[in-house]
C-alpha positions as CSV (number, residue, x, y, z in Angstrom):
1,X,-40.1,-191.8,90.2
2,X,-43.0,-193.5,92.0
3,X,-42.2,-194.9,95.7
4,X,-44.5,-197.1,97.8
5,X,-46.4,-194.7,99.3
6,X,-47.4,-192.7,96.3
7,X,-50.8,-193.0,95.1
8,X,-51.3,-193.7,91.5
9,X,-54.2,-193.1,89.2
10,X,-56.0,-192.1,86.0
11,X,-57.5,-188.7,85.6
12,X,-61.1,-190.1,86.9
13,X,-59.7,-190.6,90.1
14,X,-59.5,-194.8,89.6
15,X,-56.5,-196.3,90.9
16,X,-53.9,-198.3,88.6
17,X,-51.0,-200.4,88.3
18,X,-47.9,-199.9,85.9
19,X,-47.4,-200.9,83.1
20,X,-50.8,-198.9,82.5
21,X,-52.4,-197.8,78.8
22,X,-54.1,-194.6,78.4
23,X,-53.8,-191.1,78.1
24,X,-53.2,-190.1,81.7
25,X,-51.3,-190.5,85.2
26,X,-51.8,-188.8,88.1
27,X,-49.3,-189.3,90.9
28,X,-50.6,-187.9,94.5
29,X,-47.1,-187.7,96.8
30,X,-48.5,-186.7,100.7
31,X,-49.9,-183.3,99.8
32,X,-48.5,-182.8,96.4
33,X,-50.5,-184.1,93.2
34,X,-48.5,-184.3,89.8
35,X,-49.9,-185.9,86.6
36,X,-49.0,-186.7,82.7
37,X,-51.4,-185.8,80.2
38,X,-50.2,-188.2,76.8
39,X,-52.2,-189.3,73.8
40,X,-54.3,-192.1,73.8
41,X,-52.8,-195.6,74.3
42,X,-49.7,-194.6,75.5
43,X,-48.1,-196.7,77.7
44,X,-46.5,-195.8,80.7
45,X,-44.2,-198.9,81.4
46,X,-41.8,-198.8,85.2
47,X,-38.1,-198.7,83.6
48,X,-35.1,-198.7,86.6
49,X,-37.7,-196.6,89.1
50,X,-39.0,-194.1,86.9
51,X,-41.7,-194.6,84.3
52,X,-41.0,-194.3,80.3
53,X,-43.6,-193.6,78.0
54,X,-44.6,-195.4,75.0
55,X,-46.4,-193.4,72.4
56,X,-48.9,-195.2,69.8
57,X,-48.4,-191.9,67.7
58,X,-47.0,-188.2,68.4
59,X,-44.5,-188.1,71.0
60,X,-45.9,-185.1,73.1
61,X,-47.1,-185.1,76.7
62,X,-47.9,-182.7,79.1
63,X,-46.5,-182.1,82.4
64,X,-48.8,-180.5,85.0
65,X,-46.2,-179.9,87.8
66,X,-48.5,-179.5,90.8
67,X,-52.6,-179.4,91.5
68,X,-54.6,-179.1,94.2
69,X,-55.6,-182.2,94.8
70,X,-56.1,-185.4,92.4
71,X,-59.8,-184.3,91.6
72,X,-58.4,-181.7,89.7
73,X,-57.3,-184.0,87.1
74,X,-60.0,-184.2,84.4
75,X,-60.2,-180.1,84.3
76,X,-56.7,-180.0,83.6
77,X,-56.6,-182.3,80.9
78,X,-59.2,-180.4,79.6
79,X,-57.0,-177.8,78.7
80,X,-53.4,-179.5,79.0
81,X,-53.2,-179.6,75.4
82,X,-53.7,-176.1,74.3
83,X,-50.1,-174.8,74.1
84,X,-49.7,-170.8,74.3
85,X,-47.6,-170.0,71.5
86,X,-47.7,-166.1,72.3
87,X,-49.3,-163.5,74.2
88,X,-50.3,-159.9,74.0
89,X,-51.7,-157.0,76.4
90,X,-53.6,-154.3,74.4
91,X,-55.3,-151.5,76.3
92,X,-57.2,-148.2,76.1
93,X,-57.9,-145.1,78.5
94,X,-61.4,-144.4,78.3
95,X,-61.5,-140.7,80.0
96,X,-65.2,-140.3,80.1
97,X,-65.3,-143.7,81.8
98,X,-62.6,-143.1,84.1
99,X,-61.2,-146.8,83.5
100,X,-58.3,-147.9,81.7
101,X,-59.8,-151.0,79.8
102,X,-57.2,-154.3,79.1
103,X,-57.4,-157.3,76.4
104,X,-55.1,-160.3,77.2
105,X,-54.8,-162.7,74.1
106,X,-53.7,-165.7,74.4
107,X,-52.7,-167.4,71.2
108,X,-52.7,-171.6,71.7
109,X,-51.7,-174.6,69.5
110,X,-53.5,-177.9,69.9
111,X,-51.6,-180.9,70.5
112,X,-54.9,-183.4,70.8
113,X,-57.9,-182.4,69.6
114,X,-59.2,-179.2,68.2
115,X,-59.8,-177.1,71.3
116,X,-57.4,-173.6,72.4
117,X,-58.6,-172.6,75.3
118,X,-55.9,-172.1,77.7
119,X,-56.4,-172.2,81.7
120,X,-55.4,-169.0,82.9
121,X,-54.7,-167.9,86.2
122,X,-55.3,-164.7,87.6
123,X,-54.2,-162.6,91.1
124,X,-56.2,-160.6,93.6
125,X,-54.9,-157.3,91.5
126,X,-56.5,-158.5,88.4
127,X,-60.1,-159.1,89.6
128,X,-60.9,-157.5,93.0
129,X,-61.7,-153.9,92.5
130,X,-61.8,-154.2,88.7
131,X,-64.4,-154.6,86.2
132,X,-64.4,-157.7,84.8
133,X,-66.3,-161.3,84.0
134,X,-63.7,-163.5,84.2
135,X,-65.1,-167.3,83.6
136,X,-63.9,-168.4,86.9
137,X,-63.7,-172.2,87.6
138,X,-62.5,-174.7,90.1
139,X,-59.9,-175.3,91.2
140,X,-57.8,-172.1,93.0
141,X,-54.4,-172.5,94.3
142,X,-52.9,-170.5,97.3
143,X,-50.4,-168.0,96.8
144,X,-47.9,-165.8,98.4
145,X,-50.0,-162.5,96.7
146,X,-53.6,-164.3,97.5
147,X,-56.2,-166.5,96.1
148,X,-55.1,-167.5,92.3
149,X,-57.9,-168.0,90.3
150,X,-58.6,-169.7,87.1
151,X,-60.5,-168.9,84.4
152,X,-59.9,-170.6,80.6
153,X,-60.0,-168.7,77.3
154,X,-57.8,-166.6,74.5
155,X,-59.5,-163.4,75.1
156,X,-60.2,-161.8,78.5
157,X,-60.9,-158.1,79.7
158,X,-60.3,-156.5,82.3
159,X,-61.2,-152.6,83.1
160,X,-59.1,-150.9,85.6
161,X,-60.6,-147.7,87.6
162,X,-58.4,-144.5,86.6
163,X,-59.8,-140.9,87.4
164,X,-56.4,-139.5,86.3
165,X,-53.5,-137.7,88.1
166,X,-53.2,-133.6,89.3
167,X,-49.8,-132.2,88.3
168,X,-50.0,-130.8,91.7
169,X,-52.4,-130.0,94.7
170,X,-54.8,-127.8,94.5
171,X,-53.2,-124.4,96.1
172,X,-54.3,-123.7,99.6
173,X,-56.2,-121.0,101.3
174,X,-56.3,-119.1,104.2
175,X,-59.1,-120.7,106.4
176,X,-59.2,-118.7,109.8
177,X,-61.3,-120.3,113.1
178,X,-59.1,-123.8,112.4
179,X,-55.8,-125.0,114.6
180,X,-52.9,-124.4,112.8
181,X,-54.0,-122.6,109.7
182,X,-52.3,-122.2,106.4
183,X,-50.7,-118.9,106.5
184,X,-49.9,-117.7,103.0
185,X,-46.7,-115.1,104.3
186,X,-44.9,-117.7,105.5
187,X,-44.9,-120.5,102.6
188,X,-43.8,-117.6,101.1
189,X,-41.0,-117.3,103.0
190,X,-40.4,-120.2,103.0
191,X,-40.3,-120.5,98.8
192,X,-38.2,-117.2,98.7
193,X,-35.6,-118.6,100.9
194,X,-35.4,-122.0,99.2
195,X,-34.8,-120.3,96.0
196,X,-32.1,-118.0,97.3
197,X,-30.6,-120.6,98.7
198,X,-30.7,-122.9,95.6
199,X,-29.7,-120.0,93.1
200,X,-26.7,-120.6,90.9
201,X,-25.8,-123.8,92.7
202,X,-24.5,-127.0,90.9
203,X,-27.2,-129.4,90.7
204,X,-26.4,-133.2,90.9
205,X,-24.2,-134.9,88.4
206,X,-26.2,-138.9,88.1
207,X,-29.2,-139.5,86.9
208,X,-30.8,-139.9,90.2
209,X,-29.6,-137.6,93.0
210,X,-29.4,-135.2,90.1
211,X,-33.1,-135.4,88.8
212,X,-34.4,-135.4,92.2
213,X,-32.8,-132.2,92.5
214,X,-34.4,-130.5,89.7
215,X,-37.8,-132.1,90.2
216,X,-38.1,-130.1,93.4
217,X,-37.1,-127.0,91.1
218,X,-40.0,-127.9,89.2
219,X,-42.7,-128.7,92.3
220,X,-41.3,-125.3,93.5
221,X,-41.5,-123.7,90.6
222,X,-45.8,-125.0,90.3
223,X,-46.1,-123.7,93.9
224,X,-44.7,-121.0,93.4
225,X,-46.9,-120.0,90.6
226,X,-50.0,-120.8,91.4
227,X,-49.3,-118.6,94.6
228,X,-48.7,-115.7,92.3
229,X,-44.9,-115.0,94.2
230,X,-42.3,-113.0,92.0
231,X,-40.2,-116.4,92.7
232,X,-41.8,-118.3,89.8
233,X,-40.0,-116.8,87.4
234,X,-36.8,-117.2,88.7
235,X,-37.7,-120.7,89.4
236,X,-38.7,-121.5,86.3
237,X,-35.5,-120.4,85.0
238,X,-33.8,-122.3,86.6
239,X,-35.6,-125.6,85.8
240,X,-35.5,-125.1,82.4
241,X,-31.6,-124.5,82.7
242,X,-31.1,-127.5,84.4
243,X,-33.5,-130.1,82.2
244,X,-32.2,-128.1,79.0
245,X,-28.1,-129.0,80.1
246,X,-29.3,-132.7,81.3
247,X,-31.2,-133.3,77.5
248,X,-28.4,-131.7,75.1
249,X,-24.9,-133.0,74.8
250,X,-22.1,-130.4,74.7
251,X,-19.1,-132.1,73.6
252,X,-16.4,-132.3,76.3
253,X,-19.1,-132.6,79.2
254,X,-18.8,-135.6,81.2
255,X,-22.1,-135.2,83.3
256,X,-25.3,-134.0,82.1
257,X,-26.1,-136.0,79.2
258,X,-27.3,-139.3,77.2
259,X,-25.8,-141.8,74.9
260,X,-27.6,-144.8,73.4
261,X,-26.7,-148.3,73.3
262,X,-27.3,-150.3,70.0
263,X,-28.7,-153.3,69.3
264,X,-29.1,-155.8,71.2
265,X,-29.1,-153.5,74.2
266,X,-31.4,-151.2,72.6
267,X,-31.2,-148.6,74.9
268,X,-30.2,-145.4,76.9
269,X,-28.5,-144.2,79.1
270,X,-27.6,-140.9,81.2
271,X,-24.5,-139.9,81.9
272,X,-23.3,-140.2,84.9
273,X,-24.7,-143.4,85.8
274,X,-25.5,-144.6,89.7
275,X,-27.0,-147.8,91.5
276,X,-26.7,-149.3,88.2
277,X,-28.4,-147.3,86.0
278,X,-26.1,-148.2,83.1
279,X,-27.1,-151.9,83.5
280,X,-30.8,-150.6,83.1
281,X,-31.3,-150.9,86.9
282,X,-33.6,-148.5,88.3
283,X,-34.3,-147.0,84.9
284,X,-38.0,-145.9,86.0
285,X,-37.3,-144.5,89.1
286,X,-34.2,-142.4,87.7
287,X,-35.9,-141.0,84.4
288,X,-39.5,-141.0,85.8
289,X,-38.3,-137.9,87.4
290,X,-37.1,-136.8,84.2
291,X,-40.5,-137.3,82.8
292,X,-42.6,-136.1,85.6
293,X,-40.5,-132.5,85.8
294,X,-40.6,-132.2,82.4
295,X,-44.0,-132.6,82.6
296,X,-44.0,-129.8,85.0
297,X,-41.8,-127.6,82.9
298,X,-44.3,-127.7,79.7
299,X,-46.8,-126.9,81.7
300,X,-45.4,-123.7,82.2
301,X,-43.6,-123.0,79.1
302,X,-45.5,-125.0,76.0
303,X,-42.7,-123.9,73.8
304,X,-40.3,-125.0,75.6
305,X,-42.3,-127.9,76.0
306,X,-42.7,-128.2,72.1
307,X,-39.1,-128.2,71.2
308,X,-37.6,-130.7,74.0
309,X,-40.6,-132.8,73.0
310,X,-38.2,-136.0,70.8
311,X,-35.7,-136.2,73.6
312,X,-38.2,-136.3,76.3
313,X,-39.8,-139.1,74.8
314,X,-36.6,-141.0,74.3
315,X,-36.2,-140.4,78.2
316,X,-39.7,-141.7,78.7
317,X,-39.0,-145.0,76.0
318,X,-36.2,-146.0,78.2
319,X,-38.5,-147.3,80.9
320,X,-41.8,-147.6,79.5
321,X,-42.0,-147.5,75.6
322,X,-45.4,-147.7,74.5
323,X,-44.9,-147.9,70.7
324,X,-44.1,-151.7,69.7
325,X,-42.7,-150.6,66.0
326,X,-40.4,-148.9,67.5
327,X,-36.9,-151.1,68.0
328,X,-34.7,-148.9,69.5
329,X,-36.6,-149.6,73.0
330,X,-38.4,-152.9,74.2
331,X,-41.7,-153.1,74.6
332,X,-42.2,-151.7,78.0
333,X,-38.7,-152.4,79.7
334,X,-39.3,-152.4,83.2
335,X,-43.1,-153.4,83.7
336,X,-44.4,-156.8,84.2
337,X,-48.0,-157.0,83.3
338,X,-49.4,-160.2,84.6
339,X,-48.0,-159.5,87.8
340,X,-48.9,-156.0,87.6
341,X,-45.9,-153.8,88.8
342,X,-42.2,-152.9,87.4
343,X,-38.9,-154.6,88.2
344,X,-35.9,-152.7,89.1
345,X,-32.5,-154.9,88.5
346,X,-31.8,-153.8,84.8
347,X,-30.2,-157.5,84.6
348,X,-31.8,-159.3,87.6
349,X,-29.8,-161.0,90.0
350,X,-29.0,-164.8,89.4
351,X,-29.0,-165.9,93.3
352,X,-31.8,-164.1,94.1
353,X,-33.7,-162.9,90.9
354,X,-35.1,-159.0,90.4
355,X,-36.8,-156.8,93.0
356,X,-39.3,-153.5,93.2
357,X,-37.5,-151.7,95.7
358,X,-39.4,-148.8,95.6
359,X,-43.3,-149.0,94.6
360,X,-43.6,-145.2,95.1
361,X,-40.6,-144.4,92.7
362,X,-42.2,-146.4,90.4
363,X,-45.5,-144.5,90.8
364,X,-43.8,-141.5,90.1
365,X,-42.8,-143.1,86.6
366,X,-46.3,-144.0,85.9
367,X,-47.1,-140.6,87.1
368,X,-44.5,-138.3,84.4
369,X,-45.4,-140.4,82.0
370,X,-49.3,-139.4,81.7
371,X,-48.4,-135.8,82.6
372,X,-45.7,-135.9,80.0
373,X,-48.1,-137.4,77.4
374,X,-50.5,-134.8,77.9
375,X,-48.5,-132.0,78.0
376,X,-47.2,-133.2,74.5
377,X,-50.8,-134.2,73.8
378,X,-49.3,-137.5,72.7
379,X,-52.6,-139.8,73.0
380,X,-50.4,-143.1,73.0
381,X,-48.2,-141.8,75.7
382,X,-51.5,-141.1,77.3
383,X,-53.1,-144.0,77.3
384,X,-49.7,-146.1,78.4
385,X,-49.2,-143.8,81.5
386,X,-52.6,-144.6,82.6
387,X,-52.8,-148.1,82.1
388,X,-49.2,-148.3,84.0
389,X,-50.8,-146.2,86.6
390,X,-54.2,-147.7,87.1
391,X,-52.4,-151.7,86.7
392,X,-49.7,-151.1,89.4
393,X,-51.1,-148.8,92.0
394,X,-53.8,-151.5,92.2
395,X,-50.6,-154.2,93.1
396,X,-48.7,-151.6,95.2
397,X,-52.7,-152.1,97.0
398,X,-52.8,-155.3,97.3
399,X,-49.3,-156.6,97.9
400,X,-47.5,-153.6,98.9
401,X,-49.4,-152.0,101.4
């Protein structure tokens, strides 16, 4: 609805009157700039304070909701009528590179003309620290996460530094002649008295107090072998214990286990549930500690590693299903890639949308899910982990931190 003080105009910037022929408006309200990209010779006619169009052939028009400023007009047209019909993320871990390398396709119908190309717009995540040649053009808009920037196209790369991810710190040594060095006797002590202490106790019950309690098991359990102490063992026996009652179902259990959802969920779930888990809320933080001490765990036992390999992977598809054939998951559940990190509400929140609590939770989901993959020398796995890894510890970067 024009008003009195609104400035009115074609996309060259030359100022009309309504009734007005031709194939675009631009409206400038104060600071805010809309405009109405239409086929030629439409007529945009003043009906009861609004304006109705009048089309000489196909009824289609384009609404560009807000630009920079009027002079933006003519490069938005350029590409207003390039629809995106679908788009796809492929990527690839390229080890000897040490970058995770991205291809975002952008597939377009024309309404006018011939021309696809599509004006993208891209965050400080996707080209700061990356490798890329983005065709950048004017205009940029201002955003809560930085400088948006535009470049149009279908096909655009973008390579991601990733150096990979230790399963756990190098073990430390006894430097004498420092402050406050590392003394081997009591870590020791310190690992014997843990495991004593956690020795035939009940472990937790949901999937997130309980997996946080036997990922310790297994950090303590990679400490405590690569220090050589007569703890490992027992350690590892109890980690296997625990993940081996949390992925098998004994019937009558009510704790301990998973059950899928069918269609349309398409999902699973572990048994007992907590902070919504069942509603697929938190799913990455809860089952990336699944993944990440199961990691662990086949590290130090490859059979056991071997034989828990399906179920792990189920755990893993829950959150973060790399395989697009398969149905019983989504195509990567919890991640958004534009933006570049994970949501947590399993079912967002309609007053005030979905949230990433926890960036480093999410990490640790990336984090299990390479390990995991390589442990299972699952290459796809692989490859998903690290692009997860490389994409969102860049956002946690730049909008997080």
């Amino acid at each position: 609805v024009p008003g009195t003080g609104d400035a009115i105009a074609d996309a060259t910037g030359k100022a009309v009157k309504l009734p007005y022929t031709g194939d675009a408006l631009v409206l400038t309200r104060g600071p805010r700039t809309f405009a109405l990209f239409a086929p030629e010779k439409t007529e945009f006619v003043p009906v009861g304070g609004g304006i109705d169009l009048k089309f000489s052939g196909k009824d289609r028009f384009v609404v560009a909701a807000l630009l920079p400023d009027a002079k933006a007009a003519p490069v938005f047209q350029k590409y207003a009528y390039a629809v995106p019909r679908d788009t796809k993320l492929t990527y690839k871990y390229d080890r000897d590179a040490g970058e995770v390398v991205t291809t975002w396709t952008i597939t377009a119908d024309a309404l006018r003309g011939t021309s696809k190309e599509v004006l993208q717009g891209w965050l400080p995540h996707h080209y700061r620290t990356t490798r890329q040649k983005l065709p950048f053009i004017e205009p940029t808009f201002a955003t809560l996460r930085g400088k948006m920037r535009l470049a149009p196209g279908n096909t655009f790369e973008i390579a991601w530094p990733f150096k990979g991810v230790l399963p756990v710190m190098p073990a430390p040594t006894d430097t004498e002649g420092v402050p406050n060095p590392y003394q081997p006797a009591r870590m020791a002590e310190f690992i014997q008295k843990w495991t004593a202490e956690k020795a035939g106790k009940k472990y937790g019950d949901d999937t997130y107090w309980g997996a946080k309690d036997f990922l310790v098991m297994a950090e303590m359990m990679s400490m405590a072998r690569q220090l050589k102490l007569p703890e490992a063992d027992k350690l590892h026996e109890m980690t296997k214990a625990c993940l081996t009652d949390w992925l098998t179902y004994t019937p009558g259990e009510n704790a301990h286990y998973f059950a899928k959802y069918p269609l349309p969920w398409g999902g699973m779930v572990g048994f007992k549930t907590s902070y919504g888990s069942g509603g697929f809320t938190d799913n990455h933080f809860h089952f990336g500690y699944f993944t990440l001490a199961g990691a662990l765990m086949a590290m130090d036992d490859q059979q056991w590693g071997a034989d828990f390999a399906p179920m792990l992977k189920l755990v893993a598809k829950q959150y973060a299903n790399w395989d697009r054939k398969d149905k019983d998951f989504p195509w990567m559940r919890c991640f958004d890639p534009w933006n570049g990190h994970c949501y947590a509400g399993g079912g967002s929140n309609r007053d005030d949308g979905n949230n990433q609590e926890s960036s480093s939770e999410s990490m640790g989901g990336w984090t299990g899910l390479f390990l995991l993959g390589c442990m299972l020398k699952d290459q796809d796995m692989i490859d998903a982990g690290a692009m997860g890894w490389a994409i969102e510890s860049e956002a946690v970067a730049e909008y997080w931190n």
